[in-house]
C-alpha positions in Angstrom: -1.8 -23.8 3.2 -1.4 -20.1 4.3 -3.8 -20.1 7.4 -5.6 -17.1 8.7 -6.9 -16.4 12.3 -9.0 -13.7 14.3 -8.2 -12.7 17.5 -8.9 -9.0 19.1 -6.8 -6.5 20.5 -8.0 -5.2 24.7 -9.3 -2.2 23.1 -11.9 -4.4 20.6 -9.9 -3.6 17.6 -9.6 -6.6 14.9 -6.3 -8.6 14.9 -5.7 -11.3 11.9 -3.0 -13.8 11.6 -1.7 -15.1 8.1 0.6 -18.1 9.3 3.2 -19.4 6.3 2.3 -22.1 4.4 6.0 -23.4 6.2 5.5 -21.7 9.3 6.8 -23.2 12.3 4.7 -21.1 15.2 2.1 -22.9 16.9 -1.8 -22.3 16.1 -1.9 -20.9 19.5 -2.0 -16.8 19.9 -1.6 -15.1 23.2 -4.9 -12.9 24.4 -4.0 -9.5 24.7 -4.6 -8.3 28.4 -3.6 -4.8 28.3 -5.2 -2.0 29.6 -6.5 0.7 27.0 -7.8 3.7 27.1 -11.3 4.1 24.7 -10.6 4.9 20.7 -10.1 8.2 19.4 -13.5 9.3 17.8 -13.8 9.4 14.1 -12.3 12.5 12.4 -14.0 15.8 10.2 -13.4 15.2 7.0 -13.8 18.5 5.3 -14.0 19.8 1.7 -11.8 22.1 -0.5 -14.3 24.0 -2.5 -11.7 25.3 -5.0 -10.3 21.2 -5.8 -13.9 19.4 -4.6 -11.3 17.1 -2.7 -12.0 15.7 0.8 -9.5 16.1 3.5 -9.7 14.4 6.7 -8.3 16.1 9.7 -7.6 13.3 12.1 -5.9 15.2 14.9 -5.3 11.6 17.3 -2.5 10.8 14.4 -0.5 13.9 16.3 0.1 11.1 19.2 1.6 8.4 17.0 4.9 6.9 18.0 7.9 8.3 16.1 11.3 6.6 15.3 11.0 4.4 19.3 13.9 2.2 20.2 14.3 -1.4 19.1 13.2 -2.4 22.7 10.1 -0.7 22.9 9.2 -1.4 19.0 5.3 -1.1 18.9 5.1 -4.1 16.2 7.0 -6.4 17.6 5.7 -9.6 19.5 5.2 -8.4 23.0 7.3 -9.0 26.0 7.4 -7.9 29.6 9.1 -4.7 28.5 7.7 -3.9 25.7 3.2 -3.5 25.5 3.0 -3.8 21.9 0.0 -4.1 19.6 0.6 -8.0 18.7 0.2 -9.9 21.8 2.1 -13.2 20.3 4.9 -14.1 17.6 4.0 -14.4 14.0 4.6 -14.7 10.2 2.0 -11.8 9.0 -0.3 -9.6 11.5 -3.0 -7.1 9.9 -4.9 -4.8 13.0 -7.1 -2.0 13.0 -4.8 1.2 13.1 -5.0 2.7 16.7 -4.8 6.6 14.9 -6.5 6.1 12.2 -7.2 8.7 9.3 -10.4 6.9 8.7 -13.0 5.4 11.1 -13.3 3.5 13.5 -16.8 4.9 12.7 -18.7 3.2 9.6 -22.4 4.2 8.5 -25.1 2.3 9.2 -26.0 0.2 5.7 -28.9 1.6 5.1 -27.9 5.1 5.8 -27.3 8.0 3.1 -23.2 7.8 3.9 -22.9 4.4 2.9 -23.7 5.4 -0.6 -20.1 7.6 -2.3 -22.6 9.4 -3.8 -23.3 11.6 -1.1 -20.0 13.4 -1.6 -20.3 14.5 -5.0 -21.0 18.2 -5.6 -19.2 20.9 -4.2 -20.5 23.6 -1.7 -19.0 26.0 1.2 -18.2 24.4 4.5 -19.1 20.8 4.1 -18.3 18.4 6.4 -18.4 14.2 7.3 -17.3 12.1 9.6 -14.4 10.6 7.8 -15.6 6.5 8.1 -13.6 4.2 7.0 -11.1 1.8 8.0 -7.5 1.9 8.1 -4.6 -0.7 9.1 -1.5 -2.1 9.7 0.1 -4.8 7.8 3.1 -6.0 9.5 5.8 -8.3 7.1 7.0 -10.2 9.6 8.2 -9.8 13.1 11.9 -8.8 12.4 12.4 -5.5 13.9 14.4 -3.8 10.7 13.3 -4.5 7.0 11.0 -3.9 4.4 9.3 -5.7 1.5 12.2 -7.0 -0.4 13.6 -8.4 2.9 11.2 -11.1 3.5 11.5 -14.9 1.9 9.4 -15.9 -1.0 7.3 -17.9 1.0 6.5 -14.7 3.6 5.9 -12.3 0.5 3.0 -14.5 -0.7 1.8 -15.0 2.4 1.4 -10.9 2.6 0.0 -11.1 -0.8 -2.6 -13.4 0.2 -3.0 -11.0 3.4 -3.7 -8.2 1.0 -6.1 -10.0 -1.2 -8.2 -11.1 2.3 -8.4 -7.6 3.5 -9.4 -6.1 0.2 -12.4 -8.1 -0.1 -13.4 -7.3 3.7 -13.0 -3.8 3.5 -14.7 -3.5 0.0 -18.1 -5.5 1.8 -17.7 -2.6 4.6 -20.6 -0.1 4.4 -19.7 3.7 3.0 -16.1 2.0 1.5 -15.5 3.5 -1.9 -12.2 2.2 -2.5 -9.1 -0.2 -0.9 -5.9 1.2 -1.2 -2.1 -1.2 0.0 1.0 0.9 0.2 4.3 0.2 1.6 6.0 3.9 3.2 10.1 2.6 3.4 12.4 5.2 4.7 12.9 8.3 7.1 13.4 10.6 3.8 9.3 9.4 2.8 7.7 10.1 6.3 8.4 6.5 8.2 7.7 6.7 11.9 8.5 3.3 12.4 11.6 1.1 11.2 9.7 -2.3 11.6 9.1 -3.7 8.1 4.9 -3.1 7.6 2.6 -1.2 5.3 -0.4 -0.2 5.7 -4.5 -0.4 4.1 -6.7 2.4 3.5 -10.7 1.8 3.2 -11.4 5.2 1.8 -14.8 6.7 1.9 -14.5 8.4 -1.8 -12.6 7.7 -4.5 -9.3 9.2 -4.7 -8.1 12.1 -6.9 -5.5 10.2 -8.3 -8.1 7.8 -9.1 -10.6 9.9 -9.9 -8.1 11.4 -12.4 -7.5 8.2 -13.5 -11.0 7.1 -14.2 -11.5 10.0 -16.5 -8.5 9.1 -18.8 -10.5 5.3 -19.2 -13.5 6.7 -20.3 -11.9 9.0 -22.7 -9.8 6.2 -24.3 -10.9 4.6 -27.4 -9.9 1.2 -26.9 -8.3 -0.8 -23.8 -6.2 1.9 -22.2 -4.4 -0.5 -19.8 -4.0 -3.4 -22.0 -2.7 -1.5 -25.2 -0.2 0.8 -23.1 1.2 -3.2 -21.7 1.6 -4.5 -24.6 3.2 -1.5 -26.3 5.7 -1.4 -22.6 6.3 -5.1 -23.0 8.3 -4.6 -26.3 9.8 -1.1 -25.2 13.1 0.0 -24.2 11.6 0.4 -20.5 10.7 -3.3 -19.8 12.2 -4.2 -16.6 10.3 -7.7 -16.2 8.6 -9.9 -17.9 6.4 -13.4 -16.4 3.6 -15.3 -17.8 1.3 -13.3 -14.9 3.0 -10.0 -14.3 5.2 -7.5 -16.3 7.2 -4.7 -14.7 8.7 -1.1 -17.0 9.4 2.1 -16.3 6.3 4.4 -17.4 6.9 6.5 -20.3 6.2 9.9 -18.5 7.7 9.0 -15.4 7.6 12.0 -12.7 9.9 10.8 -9.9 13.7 9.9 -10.6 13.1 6.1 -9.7 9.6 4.8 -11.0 8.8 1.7 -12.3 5.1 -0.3 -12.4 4.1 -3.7 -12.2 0.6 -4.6 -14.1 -1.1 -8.2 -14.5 -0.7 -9.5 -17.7 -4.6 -10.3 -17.8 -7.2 -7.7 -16.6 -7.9 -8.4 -12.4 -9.7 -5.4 -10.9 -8.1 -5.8 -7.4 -6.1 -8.2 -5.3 -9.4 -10.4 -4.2 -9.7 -11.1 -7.9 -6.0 -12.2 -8.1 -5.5 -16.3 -8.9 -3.3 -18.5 -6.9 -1.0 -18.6 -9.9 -1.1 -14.6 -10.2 -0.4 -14.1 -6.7 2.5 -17.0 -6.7 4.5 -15.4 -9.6 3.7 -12.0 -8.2 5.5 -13.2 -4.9 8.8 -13.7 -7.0 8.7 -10.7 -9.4 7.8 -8.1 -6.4 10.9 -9.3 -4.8 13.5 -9.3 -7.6 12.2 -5.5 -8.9 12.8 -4.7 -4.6 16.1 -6.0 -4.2 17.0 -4.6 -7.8 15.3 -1.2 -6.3 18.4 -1.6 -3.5 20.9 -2.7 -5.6 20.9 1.0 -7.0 23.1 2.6 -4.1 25.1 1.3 -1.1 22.3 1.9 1.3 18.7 1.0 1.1 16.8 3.1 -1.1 14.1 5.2 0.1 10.0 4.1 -1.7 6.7 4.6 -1.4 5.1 1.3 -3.1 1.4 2.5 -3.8 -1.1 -0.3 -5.4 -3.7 0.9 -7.1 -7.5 -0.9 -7.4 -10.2 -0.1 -9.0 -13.2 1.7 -6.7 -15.4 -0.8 -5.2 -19.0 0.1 -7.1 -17.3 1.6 -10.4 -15.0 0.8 -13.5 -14.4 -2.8 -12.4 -14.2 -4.1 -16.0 -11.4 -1.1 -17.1 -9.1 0.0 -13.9 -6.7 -2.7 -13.9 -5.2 -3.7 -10.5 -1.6 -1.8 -10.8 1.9 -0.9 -8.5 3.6 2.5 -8.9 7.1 2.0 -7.3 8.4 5.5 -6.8 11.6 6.8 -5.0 12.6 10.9 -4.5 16.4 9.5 -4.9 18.2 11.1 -7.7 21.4 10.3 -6.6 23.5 8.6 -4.2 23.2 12.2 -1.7 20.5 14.0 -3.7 16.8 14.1 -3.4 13.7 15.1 -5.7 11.8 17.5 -3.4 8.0 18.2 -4.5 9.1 21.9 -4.9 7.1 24.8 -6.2 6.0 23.2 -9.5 4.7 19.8 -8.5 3.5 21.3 -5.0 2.0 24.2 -6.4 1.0 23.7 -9.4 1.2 19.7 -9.9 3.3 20.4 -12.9 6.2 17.5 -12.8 9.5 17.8 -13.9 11.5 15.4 -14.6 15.0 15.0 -14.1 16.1 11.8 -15.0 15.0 10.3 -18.8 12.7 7.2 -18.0 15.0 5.1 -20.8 18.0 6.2 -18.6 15.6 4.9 -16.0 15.0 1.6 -17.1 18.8 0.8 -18.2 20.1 1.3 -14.5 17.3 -0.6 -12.9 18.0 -3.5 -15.0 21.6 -3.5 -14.4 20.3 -3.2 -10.6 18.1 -6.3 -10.9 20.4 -8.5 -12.5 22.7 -7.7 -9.9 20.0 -8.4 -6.9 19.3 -12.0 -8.5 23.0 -12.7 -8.5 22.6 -12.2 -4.9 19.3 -14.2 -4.3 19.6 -16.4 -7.0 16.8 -18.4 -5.1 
């Protein structure tokens, strides 16, 4: 029932909408008849010799909008005032990023940079275009919100969103890995109140990843589906469906962190079933609006969902959320200081059991709220 349609921005830059399964906007969509400039060419990425990592340097991301007034909100619907990037109303809206880290640029199929491979090794000076694709997801067209603010119906609608976008950017040439995360809060970086997130197409896999990967194939055994069912009868279980199941990790680095897994192994959203992605639409929202219920005021996140690379490891990286917050108090912050910057040596400062005990308090106390 949720139905999708593809439209184009002035500037030739795809625009999807995901209408509600109970949406009451018209199929109809506005063309967008603004006048824009061309798109900022594809950055450098460059590489560290000392990690092997790739960094892109995407300088047109120095002219992004920061913190603009409710009237002049670039994610809004437009309006005579206000030339925003969605030319009509709507439920959901996914559109090419106009400052993108990666892309627009993509290799041709056939060429050597559509194969990963081609940025393994490490030498002096080496450079790439940085293809790839990145984009906006936008929740809904409120002005103010996030995530957990959205009805059930609207937060599977972005789910399905997420699981169509991850299987069009994994069929994009030189795309190594899809990557969803939600940024919510001016203490995380957010430029923009308007309640979004955002997809990365990367054209390498991650160092987190990467990182990640290595621990799989050193693990004797099912890594992800022993370390479920040994957090599913834990002291850190947070929730618990027939699809989904959400804990505190056991070595938890930031002073709020909690991760959401599928009970059975899916490699990324596209692999998701309806039932999967109809349960997750409830439990996402309760561990949210628990999230809140910590503090008076909405609690700063970065919600990062982690997939398996496209050409690799599909059978052992399970699909996964890390939830994490800097907020260790109601006034106090967790600042990536000289260990964890420096070295990435975390310290803790908050016991994950200690953890888990508040954040259930904090969910049961958000469902009394929605009990919906």
């Amino acid at each position: 029932m949720i139905v999708k349609r593809v439209h184009a921005l002035a500037d030739g830059r795809e625009l999807i909408y995901f209408d509600d399964a109970d949406t009451t906007l018209p199929p109809e969509r506005a063309p967008d008849r603004r006048d824009l400039g061309p798109r900022p060419p594809t950055a450098e990425m460059r590489q560290d010799p000392l990690t092997g990592e790739w960094i892109s340097i995407a300088a047109a991301r120095q002219n992004r909008v920061v913190m603009p007034s409710a009237s002049l909100d670039p994610l809004a619907p437009q309006s005579p005032g206000n030339p925003s990037e969605i030319p009509s109303g709507y439920d959901v809206a996914v559109f090419e990023n106009r400052s993108p880290s990666f892309g627009p640029a993509l290799p041709a199929p056939a060429a050597p940079e559509a194969d990963p491979a081609h940025l393994r090794g490490v030498g002096l000076d080496r450079s790439y275009p940085a293809f790839g694709r990145c984009e906006v997801v936008c929740f809904s067209a409120a002005r103010e919100g996030a995530f957990g603010s959205v009805s059930r119906s609207r937060a599977r609608t972005v789910i399905e969103a997420w699981a169509d976008r991850t299987a069009a950017l994994s069929a994009l040439p030189g795309i190594a890995q899809v990557y969803i995360f939600e940024n919510r809060g001016a203490e995380i970086g957010v430029t923009l109140q308007h309640p979004h997130g955002q997809i990365y197409g990367y054209p390498y896999v991650t160092p987190r990843t990467a990182a990640l990967l290595a621990q799989l194939d050193a693990y004797h055994g099912s890594l992800f589906a022993d370390l479920l069912k040994r957090e599913q009868a834990g002291p850190r279980l947070l929730l618990s469906g027939e699809h989904w199941t959400a804990f505190v990790p056991f070595a938890a680095r930031w002073p709020v962190e909690a991760h959401l897994l599928p009970n059975a192994h899916v490699a990324d959203f596209a692999g998701t079933t309806p039932a999967q992605r109809d349960e997750l639409a409830v439990l996402y929202l309760r561990l949210l609006r628990g999230l809140d219920a910590l503090y008076d005021d909405p609690t700063p996140y970065i919600a990062a969902w982690h997939q398996a690379p496209v050409g690799s490891h599909r059978r052992s990286a399970r699909l996964h959320l890390r939830l994490m917050s800097p907020r260790r108090g109601a006034d106090k912050l967790k600042y990536q200081a000289g260990s964890e910057s420096g070295m990435g040596a975390w310290i803790g400062d908050i016991p994950p059991e200690a953890q888990a005990e508040r954040l259930r308090a904090a969910i049961a106390a958000a469902d009394k709220e929605n009990p919906a």
